[in-house]
C-alpha positions as a Markdown table, in Angstrom:
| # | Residue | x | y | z |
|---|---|---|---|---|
| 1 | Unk | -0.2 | -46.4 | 5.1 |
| 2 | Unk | 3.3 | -44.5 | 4.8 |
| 3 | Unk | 5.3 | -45.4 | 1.8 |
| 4 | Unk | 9.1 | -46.3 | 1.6 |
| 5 | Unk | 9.5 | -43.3 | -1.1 |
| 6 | Unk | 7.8 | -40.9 | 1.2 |
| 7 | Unk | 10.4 | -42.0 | 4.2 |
| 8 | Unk | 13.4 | -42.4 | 2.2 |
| 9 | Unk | 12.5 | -38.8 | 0.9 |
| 10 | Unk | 12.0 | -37.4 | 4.3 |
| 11 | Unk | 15.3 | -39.0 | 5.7 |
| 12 | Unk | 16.9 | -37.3 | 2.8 |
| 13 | Unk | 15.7 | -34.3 | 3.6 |
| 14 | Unk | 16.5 | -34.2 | 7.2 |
| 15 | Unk | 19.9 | -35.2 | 6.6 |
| 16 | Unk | 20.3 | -32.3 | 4.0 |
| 17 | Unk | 18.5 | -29.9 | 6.3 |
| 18 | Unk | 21.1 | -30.8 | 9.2 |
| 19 | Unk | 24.0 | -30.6 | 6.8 |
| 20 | Unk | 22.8 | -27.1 | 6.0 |
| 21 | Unk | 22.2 | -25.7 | 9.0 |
| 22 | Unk | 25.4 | -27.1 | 10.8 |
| 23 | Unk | 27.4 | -25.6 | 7.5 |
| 24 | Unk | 26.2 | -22.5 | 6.9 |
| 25 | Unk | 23.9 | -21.6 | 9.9 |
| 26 | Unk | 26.7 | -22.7 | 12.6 |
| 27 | Unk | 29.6 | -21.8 | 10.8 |
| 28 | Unk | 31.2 | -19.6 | 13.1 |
| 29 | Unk | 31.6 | -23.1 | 15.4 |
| 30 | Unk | 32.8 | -25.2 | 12.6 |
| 31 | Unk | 35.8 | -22.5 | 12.2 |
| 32 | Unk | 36.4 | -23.0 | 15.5 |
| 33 | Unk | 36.2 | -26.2 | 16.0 |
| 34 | Unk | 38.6 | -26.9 | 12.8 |
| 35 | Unk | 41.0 | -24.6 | 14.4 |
| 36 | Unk | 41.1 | -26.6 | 17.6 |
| 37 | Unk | 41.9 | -29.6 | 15.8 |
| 38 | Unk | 44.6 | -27.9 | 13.6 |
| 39 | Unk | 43.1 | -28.7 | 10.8 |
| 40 | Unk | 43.6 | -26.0 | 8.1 |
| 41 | Unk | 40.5 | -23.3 | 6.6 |
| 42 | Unk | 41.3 | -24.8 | 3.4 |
| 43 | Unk | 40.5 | -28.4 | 4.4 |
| 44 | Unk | 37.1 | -26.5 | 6.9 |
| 45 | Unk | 36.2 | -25.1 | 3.1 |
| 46 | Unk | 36.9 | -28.0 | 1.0 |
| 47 | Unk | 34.8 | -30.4 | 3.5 |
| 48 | Unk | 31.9 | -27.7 | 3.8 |
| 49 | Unk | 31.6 | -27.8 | -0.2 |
| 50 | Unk | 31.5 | -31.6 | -0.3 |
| 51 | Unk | 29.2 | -31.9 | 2.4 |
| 52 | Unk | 26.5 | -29.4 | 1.2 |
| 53 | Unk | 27.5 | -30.7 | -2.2 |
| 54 | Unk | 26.5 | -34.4 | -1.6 |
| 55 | Unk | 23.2 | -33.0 | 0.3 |
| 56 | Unk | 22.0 | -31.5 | -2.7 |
| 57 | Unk | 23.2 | -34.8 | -4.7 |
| 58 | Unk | 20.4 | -36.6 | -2.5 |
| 59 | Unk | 17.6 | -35.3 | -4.1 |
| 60 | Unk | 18.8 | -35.9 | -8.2 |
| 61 | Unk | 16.3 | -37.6 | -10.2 |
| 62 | Unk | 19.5 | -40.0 | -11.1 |
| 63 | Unk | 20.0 | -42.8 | -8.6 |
| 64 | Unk | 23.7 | -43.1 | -9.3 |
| 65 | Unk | 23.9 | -39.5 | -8.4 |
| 66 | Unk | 21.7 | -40.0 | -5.4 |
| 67 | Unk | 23.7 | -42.7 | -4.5 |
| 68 | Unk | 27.0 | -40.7 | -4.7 |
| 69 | Unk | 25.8 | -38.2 | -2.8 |
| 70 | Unk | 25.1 | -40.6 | 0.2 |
| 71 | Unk | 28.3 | -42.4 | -0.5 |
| 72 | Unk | 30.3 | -39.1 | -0.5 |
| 73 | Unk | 28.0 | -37.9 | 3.0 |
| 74 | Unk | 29.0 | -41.6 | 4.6 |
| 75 | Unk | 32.8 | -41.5 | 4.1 |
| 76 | Unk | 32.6 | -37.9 | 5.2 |
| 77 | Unk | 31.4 | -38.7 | 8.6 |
| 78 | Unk | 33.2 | -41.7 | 9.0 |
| 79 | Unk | 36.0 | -39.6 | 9.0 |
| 80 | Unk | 34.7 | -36.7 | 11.3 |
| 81 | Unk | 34.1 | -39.4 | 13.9 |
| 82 | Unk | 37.4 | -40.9 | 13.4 |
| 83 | Unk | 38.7 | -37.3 | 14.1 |
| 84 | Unk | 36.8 | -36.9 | 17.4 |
| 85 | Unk | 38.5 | -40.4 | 18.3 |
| 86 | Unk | 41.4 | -39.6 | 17.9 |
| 87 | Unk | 41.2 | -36.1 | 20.1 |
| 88 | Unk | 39.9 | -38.2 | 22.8 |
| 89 | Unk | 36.5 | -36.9 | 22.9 |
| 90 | Unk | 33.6 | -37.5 | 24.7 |
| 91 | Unk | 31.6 | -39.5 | 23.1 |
| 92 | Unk | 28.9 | -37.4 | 23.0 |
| 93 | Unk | 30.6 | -34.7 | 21.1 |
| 94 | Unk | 31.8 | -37.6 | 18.7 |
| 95 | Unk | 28.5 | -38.5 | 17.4 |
């Protein structure tokens, strides 16, 4: 039987895997997809540290940390999504 620890681990580490490759293996596209929105490289920067920051926050031994980490991942993509709304597109490219 598969236990909760084991999937809770595994989600965490395909959300931290996707985080990854999106912020450092893509990164050419998230430059350019932050300069389409006129957003600024500093904001592209400080959103790429948080993100890969909170990944790595997933896996802490600490469950407030942990918890922060998700938290932090969460308001980050609530706001990304709110971004896409608002530049009226697709839906597919907003999720």
């Amino acid at each position: 039987m598969i236990e909760i620890p084991s999937v809770i681990h595994a989600l965490k580490a395909i959300a931290a895997g996707s985080i990854f490759f999106v912020w450092v293996v893509r990164y050419r596209e998230i430059i350019e997809e932050f300069q389409a929105y006129g957003l600024p490289s500093w904001l592209r920067d400080l959103v790429g540290i948080l993100k890969l920051s909170f990944a790595f926050m997933l896996f802490s031994n600490d469950q407030n940390v942990s918890l922060l980490g998700a938290s932090g991942i969460i308001i980050l993509m609530v706001a990304a999504v709110i971004t896409h709304i608002k530049a009226k597109n697709p839906f597919h490219q907003s999720v």
